[in-house]
C-alpha positions as CSV (number, residue, x, y, z in Angstrom):
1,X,137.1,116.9,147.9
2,X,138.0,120.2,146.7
3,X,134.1,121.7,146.9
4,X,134.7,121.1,150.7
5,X,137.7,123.4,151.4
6,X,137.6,126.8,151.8
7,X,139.4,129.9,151.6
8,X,140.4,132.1,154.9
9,X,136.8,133.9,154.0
10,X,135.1,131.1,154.2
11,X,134.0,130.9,150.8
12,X,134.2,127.7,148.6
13,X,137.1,126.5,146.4
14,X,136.6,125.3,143.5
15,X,135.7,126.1,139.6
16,X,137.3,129.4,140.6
17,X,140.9,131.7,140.2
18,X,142.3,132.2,143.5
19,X,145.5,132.9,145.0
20,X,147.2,130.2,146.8
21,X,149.2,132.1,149.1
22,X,146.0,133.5,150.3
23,X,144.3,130.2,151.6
24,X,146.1,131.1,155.3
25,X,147.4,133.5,157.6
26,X,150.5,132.9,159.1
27,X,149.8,132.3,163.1
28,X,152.3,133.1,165.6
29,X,154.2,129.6,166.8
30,X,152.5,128.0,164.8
31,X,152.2,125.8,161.7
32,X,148.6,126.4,159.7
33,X,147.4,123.5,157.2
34,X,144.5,123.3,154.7
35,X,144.2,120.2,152.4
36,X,143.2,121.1,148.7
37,X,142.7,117.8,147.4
38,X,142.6,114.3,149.0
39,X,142.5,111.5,146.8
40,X,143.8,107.6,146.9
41,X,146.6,108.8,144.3
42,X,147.8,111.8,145.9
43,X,147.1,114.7,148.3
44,X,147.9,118.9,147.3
45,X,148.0,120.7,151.1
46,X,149.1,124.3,151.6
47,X,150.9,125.4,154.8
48,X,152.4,128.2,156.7
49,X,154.7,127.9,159.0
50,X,155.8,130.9,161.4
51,X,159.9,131.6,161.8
52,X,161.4,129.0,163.3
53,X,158.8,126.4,163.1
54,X,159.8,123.0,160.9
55,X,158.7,119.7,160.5
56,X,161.4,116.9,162.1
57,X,162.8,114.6,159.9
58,X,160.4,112.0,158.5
59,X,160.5,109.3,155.3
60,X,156.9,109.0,153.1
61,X,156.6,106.2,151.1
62,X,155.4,108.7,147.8
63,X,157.3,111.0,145.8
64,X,156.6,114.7,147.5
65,X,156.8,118.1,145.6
66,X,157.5,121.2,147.7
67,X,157.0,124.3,145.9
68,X,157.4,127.3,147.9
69,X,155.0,130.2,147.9
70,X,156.4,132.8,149.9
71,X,159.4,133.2,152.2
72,X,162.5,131.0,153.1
73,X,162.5,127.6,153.9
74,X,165.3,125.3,154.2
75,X,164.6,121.4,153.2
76,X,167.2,118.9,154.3
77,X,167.3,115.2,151.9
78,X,169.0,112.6,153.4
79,X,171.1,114.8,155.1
80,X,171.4,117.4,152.4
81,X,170.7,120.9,153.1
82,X,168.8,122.9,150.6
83,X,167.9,126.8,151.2
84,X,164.5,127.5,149.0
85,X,163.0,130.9,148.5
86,X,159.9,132.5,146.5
87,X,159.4,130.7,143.8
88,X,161.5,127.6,144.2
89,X,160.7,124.1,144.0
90,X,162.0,120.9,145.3
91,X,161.3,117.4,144.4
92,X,161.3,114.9,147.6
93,X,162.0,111.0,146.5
94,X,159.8,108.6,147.9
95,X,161.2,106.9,151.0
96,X,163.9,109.3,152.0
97,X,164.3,111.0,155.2
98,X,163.7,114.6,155.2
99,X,162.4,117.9,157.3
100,X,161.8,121.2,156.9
101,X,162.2,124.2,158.9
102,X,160.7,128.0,158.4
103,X,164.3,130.2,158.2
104,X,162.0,133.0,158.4
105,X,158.1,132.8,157.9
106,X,157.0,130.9,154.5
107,X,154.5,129.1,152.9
108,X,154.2,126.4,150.8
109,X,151.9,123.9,148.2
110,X,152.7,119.9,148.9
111,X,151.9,117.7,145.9
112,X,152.4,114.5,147.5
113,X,151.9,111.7,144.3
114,X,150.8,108.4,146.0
115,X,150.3,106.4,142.2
């Protein structure tokens, strides 16, 4: 539930402005995660991934939205390379393979729409 997550503070989320990019630090090697909302028809999760640091290629049964928050990420669809910066969104279709991989440090929001 959202009331449960928290911000890099430690302070609640919820019935508040904050700024998403904010949620994490980036960590050196390494690939930070905080889920914002958990529910039987979909998920929301921010990450961070440091340079160089991807996800390998995977299929999800659900649609996914990526929607990048900061830095340059590169999103390959069934085989297709796509090179997303600031700002930049991309729709993933349910039940094709993809991966990611951090070009140079980035974050992102993951909308992933179960129903």
């Amino acid at each position: 539930m959202a009331s449960k997550v928290k911000d890099k503070t430690g302070e609640k989320l919820g019935a508040k402005a904050v700024k998403l990019a904010n949620l994490a630090d980036y960590q050196d090697g390494s690939i930070v995660s905080r889920t914002i909302i958990d529910k039987k028809t979909g998920t929301v999760t921010f990450f961070a991934f440091d340079e160089g640091q991807g996800l390998s290629e995977h299929v999800a049964p659900y649609d996914a939205l990526v929607y990048i928050l900061d830095g340059e990420a590169e999103v390959v669809i069934s085989g297709k390379t796509n090179h997303l910066t600031e700002g930049e969104m991309i729709l993933i279709p349910a039940n094709k393979a993809h991966a990611l991989k951090a070009t140079q440090r980035f974050k992102m929001m993951l909308l992933m729409v179960r129903a």
